[in-house]
N, C-alpha and C positions, 0 to 999 in steps of 0.2 A: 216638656222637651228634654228636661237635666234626667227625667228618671228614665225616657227613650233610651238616651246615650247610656243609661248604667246599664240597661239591659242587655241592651247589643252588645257592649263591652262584654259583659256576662258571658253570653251566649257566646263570641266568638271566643273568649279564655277555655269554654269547657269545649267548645268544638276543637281549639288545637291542643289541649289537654286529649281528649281521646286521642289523635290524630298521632301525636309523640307518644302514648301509652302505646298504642296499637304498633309505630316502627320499632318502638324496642322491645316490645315484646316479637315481632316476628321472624321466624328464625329468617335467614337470609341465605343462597350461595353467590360464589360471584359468579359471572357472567361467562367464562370459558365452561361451563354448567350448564346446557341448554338443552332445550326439544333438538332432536333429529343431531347429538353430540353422538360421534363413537371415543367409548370407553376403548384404553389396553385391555386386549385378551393376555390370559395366562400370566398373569402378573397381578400382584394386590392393586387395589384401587383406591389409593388417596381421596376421600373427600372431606372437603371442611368447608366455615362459611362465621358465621355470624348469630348471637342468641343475645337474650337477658345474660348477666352472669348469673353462673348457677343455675342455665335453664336446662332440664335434663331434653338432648338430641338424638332419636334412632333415625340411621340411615337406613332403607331396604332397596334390593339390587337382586329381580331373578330368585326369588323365594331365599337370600341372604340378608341379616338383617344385623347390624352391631348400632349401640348405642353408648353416647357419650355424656359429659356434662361442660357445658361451656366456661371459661376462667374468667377470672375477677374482669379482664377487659373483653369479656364477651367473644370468644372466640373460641371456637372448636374444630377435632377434624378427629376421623375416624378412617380407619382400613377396611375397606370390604374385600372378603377372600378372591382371591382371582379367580375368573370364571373364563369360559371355553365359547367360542363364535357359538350363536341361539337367535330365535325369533327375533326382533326387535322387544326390546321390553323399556319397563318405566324406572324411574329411580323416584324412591319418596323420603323426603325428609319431614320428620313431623320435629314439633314440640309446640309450644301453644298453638301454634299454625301449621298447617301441613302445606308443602310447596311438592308438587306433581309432574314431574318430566317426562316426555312420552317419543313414543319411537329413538329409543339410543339403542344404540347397536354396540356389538362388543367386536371389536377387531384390531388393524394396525394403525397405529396414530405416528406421526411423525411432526417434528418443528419444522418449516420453513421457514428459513430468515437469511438476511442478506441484502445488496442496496439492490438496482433497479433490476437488475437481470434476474432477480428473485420474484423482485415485486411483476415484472411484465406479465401483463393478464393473457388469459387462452384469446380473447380479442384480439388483441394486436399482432399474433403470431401470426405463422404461417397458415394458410388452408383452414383459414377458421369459418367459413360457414361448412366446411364440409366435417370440421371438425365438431362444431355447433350440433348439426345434424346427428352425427352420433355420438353425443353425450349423452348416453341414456343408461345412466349409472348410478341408481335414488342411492349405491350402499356407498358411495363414494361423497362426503362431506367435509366440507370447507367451512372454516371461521378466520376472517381478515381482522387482524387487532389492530386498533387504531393507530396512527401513528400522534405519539405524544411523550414529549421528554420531560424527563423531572429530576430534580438536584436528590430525593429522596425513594426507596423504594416504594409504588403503589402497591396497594390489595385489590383490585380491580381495574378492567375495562369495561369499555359498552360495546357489546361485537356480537352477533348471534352466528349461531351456524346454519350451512343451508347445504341442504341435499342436489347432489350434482341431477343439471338436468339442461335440455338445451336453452331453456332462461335464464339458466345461473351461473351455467359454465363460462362465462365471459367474462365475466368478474374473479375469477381462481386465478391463484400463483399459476404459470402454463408451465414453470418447470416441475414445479411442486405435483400439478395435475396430470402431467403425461409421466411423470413418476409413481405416481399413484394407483393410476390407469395399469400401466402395468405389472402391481403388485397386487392389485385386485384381479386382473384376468389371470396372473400365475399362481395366486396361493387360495383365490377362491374366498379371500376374506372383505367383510369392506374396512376402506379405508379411511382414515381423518386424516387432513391435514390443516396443522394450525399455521396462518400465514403473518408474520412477525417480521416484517421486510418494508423498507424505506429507502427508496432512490436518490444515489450521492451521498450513503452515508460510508464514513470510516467505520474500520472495525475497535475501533478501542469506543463507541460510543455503548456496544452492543456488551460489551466485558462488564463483568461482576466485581467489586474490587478485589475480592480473595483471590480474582486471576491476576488481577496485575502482583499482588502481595507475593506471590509463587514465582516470578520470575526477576531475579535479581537486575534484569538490561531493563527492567522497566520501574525501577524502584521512582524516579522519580515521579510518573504519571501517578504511582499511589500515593505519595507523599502530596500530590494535587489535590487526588481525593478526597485524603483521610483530613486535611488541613479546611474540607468544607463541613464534616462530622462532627456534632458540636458534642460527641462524645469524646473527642480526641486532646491528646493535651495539647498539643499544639495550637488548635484551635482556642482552646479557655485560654493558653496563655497571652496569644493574639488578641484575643475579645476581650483581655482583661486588660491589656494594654491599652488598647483603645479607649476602655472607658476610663482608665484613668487622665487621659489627655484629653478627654469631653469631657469631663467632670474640672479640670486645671483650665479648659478651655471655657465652660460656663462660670466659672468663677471670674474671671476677669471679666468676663462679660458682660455679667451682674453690675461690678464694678463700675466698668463703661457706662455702662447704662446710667447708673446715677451720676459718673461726674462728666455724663454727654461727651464722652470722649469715642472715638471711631474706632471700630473692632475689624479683625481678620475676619475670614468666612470660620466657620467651627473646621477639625480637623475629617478630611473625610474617610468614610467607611471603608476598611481594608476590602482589596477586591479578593484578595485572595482564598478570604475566608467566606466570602458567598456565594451562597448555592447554584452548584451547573447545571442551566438552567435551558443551553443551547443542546439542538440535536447534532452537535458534530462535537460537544464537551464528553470527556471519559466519564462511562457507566450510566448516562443519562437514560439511554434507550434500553438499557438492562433495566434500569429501575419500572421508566414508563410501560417497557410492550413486552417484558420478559420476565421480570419476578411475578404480576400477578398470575402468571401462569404456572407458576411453581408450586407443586411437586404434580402439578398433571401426571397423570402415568403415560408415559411414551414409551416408544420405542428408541426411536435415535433421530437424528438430527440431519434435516441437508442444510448448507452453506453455499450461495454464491453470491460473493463479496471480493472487493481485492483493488476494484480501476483506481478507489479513491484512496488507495494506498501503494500503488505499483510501484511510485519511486524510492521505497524504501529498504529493497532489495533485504537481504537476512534479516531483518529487525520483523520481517512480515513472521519470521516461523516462530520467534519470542510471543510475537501479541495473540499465534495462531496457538500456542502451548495456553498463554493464559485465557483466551477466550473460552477454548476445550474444557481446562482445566476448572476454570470459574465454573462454566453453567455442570458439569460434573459433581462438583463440590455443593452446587445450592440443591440439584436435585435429589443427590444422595440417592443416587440408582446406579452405582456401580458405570465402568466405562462403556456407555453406553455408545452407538454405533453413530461415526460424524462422518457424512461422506459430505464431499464437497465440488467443485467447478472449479479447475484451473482455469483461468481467465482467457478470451480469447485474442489471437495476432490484433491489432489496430495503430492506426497512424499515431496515435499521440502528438500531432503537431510537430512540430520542429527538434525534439527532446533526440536525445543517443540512439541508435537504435539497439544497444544495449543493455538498456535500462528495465525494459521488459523482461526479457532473458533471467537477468539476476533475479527477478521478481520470480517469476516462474521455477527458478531453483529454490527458493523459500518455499514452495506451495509444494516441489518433489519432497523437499526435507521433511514436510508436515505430514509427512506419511509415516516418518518414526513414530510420530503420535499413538500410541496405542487404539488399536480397532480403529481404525482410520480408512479411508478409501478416497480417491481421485481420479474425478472425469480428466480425460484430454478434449480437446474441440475442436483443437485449431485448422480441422478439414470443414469445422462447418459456423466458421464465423464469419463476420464480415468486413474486410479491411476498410472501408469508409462507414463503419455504421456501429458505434459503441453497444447498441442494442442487438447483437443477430437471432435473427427474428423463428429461426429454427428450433424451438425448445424441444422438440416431440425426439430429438435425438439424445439432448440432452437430458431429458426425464429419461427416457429409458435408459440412459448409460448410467444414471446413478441409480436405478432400478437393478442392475445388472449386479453390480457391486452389493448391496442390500440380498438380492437371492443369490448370490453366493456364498457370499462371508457372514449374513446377518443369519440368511433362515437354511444357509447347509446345501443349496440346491450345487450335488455334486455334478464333474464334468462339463463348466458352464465355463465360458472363457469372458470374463469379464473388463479385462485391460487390455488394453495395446502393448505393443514391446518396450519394455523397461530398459535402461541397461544395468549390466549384471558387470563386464567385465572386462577391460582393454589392456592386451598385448601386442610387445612391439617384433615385428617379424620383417627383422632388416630395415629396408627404406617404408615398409607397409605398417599400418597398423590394424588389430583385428578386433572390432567391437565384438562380444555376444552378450546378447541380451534372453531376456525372462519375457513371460508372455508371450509368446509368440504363439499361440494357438495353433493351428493347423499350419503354419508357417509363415514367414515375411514372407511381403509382396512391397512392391510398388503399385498404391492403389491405383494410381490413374495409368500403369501400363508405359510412364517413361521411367528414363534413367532416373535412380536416385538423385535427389537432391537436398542440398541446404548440411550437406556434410563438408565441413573444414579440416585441416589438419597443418602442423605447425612444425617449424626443424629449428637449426641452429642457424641459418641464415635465411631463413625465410621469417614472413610475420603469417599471419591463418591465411592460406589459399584455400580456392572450393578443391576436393578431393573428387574422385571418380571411386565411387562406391559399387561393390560388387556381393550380392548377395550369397554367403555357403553357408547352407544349413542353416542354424542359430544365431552364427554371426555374420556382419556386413567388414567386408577387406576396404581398406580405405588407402588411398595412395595419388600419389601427383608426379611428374617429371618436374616440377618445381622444387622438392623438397628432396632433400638427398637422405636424410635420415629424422623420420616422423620422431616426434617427440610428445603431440598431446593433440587432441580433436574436439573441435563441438558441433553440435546439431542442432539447427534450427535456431540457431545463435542470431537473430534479429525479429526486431519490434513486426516486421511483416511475414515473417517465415513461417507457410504452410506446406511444413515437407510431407514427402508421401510416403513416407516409409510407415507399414501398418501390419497388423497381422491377416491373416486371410478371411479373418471372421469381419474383416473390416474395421477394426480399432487402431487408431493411429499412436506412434512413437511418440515418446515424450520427453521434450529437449532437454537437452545436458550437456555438461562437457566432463572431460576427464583427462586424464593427466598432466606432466608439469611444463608448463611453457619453462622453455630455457633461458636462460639470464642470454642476452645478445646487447654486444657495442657497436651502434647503430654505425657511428662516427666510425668507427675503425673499421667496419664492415662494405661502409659504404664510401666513402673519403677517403682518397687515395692521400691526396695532400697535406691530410689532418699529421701524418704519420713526420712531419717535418715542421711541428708544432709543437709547444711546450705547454702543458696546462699550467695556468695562473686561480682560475675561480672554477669550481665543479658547485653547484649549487641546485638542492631538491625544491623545486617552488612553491612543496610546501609549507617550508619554513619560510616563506614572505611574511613580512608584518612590519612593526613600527623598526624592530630591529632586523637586519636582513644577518642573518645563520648558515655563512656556506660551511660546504662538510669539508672544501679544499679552500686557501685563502694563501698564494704562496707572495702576494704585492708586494711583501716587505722584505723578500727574500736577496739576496745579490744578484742580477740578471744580465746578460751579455745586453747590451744596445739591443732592439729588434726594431724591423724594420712592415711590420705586417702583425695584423688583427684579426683573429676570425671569432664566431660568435657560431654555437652548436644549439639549437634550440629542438628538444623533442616534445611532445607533448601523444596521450595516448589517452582515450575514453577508454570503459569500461568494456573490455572483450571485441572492441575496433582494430583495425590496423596505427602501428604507429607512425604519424605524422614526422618529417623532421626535415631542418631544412639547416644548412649548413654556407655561412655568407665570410667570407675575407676578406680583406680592405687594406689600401697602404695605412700605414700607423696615422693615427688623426692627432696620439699628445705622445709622450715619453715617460707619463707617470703611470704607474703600474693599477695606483690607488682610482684612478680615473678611468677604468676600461668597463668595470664589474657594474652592479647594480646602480645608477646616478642619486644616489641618498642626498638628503640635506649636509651630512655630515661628512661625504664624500667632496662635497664641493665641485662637482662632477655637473659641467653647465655646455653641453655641448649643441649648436643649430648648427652644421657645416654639410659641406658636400665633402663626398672622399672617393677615393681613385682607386681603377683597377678591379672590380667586383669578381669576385668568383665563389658561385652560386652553386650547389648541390641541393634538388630537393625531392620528395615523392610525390608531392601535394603538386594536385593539378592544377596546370595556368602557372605556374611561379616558372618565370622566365630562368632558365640555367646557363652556363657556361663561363668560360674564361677572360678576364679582360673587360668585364661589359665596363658601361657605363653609364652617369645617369645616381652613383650611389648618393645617399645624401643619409645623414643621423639625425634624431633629434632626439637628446636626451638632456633630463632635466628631474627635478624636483620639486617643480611649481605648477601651480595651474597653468591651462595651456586651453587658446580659441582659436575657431577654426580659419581667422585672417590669414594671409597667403603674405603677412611681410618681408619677407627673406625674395620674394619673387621665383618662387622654385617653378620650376616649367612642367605645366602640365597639371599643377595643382590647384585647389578649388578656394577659394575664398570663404566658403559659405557650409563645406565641407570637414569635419575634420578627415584628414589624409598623411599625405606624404611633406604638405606645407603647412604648419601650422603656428601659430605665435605664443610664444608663454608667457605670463603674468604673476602678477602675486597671488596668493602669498608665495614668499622662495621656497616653504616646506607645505607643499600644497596636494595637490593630486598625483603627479609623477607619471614622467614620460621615458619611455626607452623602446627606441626606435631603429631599426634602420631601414631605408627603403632603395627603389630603383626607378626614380621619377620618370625613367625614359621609357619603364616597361607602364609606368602608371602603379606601382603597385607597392606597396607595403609587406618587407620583406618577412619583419616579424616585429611582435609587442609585445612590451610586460609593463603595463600602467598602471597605478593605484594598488601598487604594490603593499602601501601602508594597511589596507584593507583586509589582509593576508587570503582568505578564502572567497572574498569579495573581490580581489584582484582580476584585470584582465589579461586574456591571455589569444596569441593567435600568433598563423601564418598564413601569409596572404592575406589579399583583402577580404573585408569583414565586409556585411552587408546591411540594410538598415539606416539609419540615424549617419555611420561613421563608416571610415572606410579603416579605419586604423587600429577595431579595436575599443576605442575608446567609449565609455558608459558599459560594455559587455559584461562585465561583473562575473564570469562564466567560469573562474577559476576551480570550483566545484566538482565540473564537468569531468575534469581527467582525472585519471587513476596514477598515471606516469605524466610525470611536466619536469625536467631537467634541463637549469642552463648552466652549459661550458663556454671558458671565454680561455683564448689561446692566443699565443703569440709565435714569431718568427725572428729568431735571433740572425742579427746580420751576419 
């Protein structure tokens, strides 16, 4: 039985002795290497793979044949001269093993990558069995790379490619594929497309760290990176830290140990310096679905990416520089051609509607990028549906772009009207814009729309747009003398201004909104007031920093208080609401922000209300009644003990009770119980950018405000506090 077991022992040592002789003798490619792959036409063809070290490697390609020798760590790659669209033919690599690849084609290969509107397959689209139906394109090939992040670069995936057909087509990137589609029926080549897209991802997961290293706004994200690099100093001196405090920590321990004494836990593992390991961590998905694809010979690259980054407004075209700029840099092909997807109109919930806009002017600017291109959509999205299920427009508008600018195809109107340029003509303003192909239209055949325009006592009214020539005249009987205009300036705006080829305008704004004193504009009464506090709300915080502070100054008795509150989102109309009150104290020091240090403790009711505001539903006029404050520097519940009429117990509102601590959350208030409503707030001011901020009632949780944290939100947030000398 003992001499059974040596044998078998025997027998299986020499079977995995061959077994590992045999993998490392064989030469090896990775996996973007496949039957039914198209090569780049007309361009050298990178390949490499894996030998013995020192195993001599010929690649052949089409009666082209170079040979190499693989390095100490078993690795090679050779150039094959570039070669011209031909038969299908095979690529073979020999050396002690010969590996055989058959039907590759030589034509146009292109990256796909980007989050879902990348990833969305020819399935799910529009008119997909009839689209199914004719897929019948064997020269048109797809390879999907896994999705898999890694804190390190890979050298492979496991992904084969597969020739378009009505079995396969359902599974293909649908933008990637109806782009494809039409570079195949226009240039008569086939096509590859490699699909490298992951739904909900940001774009810094997809960057290279040499892109972030390139843009100085993003130095810290690399300094994230490079600190997971255990080439890095940073990191040895981090790792070296640590071990000498587990090393100081096992010694006691030891210690402990013998004289049975209780120990701490050991000190734990810096998180800092552990590998990113999430698919939403920077360069992950670089590492996992993108370097092993490198130096593929491509062509150029589409991109559609951006939802899970919209709120970041210009920071998008910094990450859009070093994304370009990284994969640029690793492929070492020269600026190769990135056309991309400006994202389409959508709800985004409850957010600015803003917020989009600013995004979308990031995505215009990424067109400085060198050899760059940009789809517009926003005629064929879907405002309730983050997916629009239309790609087959999409594919071909970035197709459009590619045969024009990539492969020369002259006389091709590729874009929609750009703007070029805005002059002011009296009370009018005259956009002209680029693009325009065979001329603007209003595609759907109404009045322009979604054009703004701005003066000196207006804020953005809609303009009445009039199409001459090149440019659209832009004008209002609201605005006495235009000063600046945008287009399409909201999270839902699907304007129709397009060129006749049917490519739609692409939002913008342009020139300089005018500095405007709401207060004196609008306030007649402001004008027999004396400023005391002028303060920017963005200097809120533990210290409050007005720019004007005159409390300590000599002041006539006054017998009146008003309180100017503006606030203004990002490219919105500005908000403002302007409230007066008989005087409530006679300290000067007590009217402004209620600080701990102000000693500033007021719950009262106050007389005579006179109310100006824009903001709808906020009850206006002279005399009212009903006013009440509540200002404070303590925490504050929603009990109703003051018995203010009309207030909630259970609510915070217009009644509320405040507690300890005295230097707590912070209340400043004042309201109009009689209308029910909260005329304005600034709470939690300690917080500074966490601060809450409003007019009128708030909805939610509070009526007043309170928990809203929203201070973020506005671009302009200004309080003035004035007085009335008797």
């Amino acid at each position: 039985m003992k001499l059974k077991n040596v044998s078998l022992l025997a027998v299986t040592c020499f079977v995995l002795f061959c077994v590992t002789t045999r993998i490392q003798a064989d030469v090896r490619l990775p996996h973007i290497f496949g039957d039914h792959m198209v090569l780049q036409r007309e361009m050298p063809i990178p390949v490499w793979g894996w030998a013995d070290p020192g195993e001599k490697v010929s690649v052949e390609l089409g009666g082209d044949r170079v040979s190499t020798v693989a390095d100490e760590a078993g690795k090679w790659m050779v150039k094959l001269p570039a070669q011209k669209v031909g038969d299908p033919v095979s690529l073979t690599v020999k050396g002690k093993n010969t590996v055989t690849l058959t039907d590759v084609l030589l034509g146009e290969v292109w990256l796909c990558s980007g989050q879902s509107n990348m990833e969305w397959t020819v399935a799910r689209s529009n008119n997909f069995e009839k689209e199914q139906a004719a897929a019948k394109y064997p020269k048109i090939r797809h390879i999907k790379i896994p999705k898999r992040p890694s804190g390190f670069p890979q050298d492979d995936v496991t992904a084969e490619w597969a020739a378009c057909s009505p079995e396969t087509v359902g599974n293909f990137t649908a933008a990637g594929y109806f782009f494809g589609r039409k570079l195949h029926k226009d240039l008569d080549v086939p096509v590859g497309l490699i699909n490298s897209s992951w739904g909900g991802t940001r774009i810094e997961p997809w960057t290279p760290p040499c892109g972030f290293e390139q843009e100085p706004a993003l130095e810290a994200i690399f300094k994230q990176v490079e600190l997971t690099n255990p080439a890095n100093a940073a990191y040895k001196k981090t790792l070296s830290s640590y071990l000498d405090s587990l090393e100081a920590w096992a010694a006691k321990a030891k210690a402990g140990l013998n004289a049975e004494t209780p120990l701490t836990p050991p000190p734990a593992y810096p998180t800092a310096i552990q590998p990113l390991t999430s698919h939403g961590s920077p360069t992950t998905l670089y590492n996992g679905m993108i370097h092993p694809l490198v130096p593929y010979a491509m062509r150029g690259a589409i991109w559609y990416q951006g939802e899970s980054n919209h709120r970041e407004g210009m920071l998008y075209y910094d990450k859009m520089k070093a994304l370009i700029g990284g994969w640029r840099d690793v492929w070492n092909q020269g600026e190769f051609p990135f056309l991309y997807v400006q994202i389409a109109p959508y709800q985004y919930g409850s957010e600015s509607p803003s917020i989009l806009p600013v995004f979308w002017e990031a995505q215009n600017k990424s067109l400085e990028i060198p050899n760059t291109g940009q789809v517009v959509i926003h005629d064929i999205g879907n405002l309730k549906d983050i997916h629009p299920k239309n790609k087959q427009d999409v594919g071909a508008r970035l197709a459009l772009i590619a045969l024009a600018k990539t492969y020369g195809k002259e006389d091709l109107v590729y874009s929609g009207p750009v703007f070029k340029s805005l002059k002011k003509e009296g009370a009018k303003l005259r956009v002209t814009f680029d693009h325009v192909g065979s001329g603007l239209v209003s595609r759907d055949g109404k009045p322009l729309n979604w054009f703004e325009i701005i003066g000196e006592e207006t804020d953005f009214v809609p303009a009445t747009a009039v199409i001459e020539g090149n440019s659209v005249v832009l004008s209002s009987p609201k605005v006495k003398q235009a000063a600046a205009m945008r287009f399409g300036w909201h999270k839902l705006a699907e304007p129709n201004l397009a060129n006749k080829e049917g490519l739609p305008a692409t939002p913008f704004r342009a020139g300089k909104v005018p500095d405007r004193d709401w207060m004196s504009l609008k306030v007649e009464e402001s004008k027999d007031y004396k400023l005391i506090y002028d303060l920017d709300l963005k200097n809120l915080g533990k210290e409050v920093n007005y720019s004007v502070d005159l409390s300590k100054g000599v002041l006539s008795p006054f017998d009146r208080i008003a309180y100017f509150l503006e606030l203004q989102k990002i490219g919105e109309e500005t908000q403002f609401v302007y409230v007066s009150m008989d005087a409530f104290t006679d300290d000067l020091t007590k009217i402004g922000v209620p600080t701990f240090g102000s000693k500033a403790v007021f719950q009262t009711k106050v007389g005579n209300l006179n109310v100006v505001s824009n903001v709808a539903g906020i009850a206006t006029g002279t005399g009212l009644i009903g006013g009440n404050i509540e200002f404070w520097s303590s925490n504050y519940g929603p009990a109703n003990s003051k018995n203010i009429p009309n207030a909630s117990a259970t609510l915070w509102d217009f009644g509320d009770e405040p507690g300890p601590p005295a230097d707590g959350y912070g209340c400043m208030q004042v309201h109009n119980y009689e209308a029910k409503q909260t005329l304005f707030a600034i709470n939690q001011w300690k917080s500074g950018p966490g601060a809450d901020l409003g007019i009128g009632n708030s909805t939610g949780r509070t009526r007043d405000w309170t928990f809203s944290s929203n201070a973020l939100q506005y671009e302009v947030k200004r309080l003035r506090v004035l007085v009335r000398a008797k």
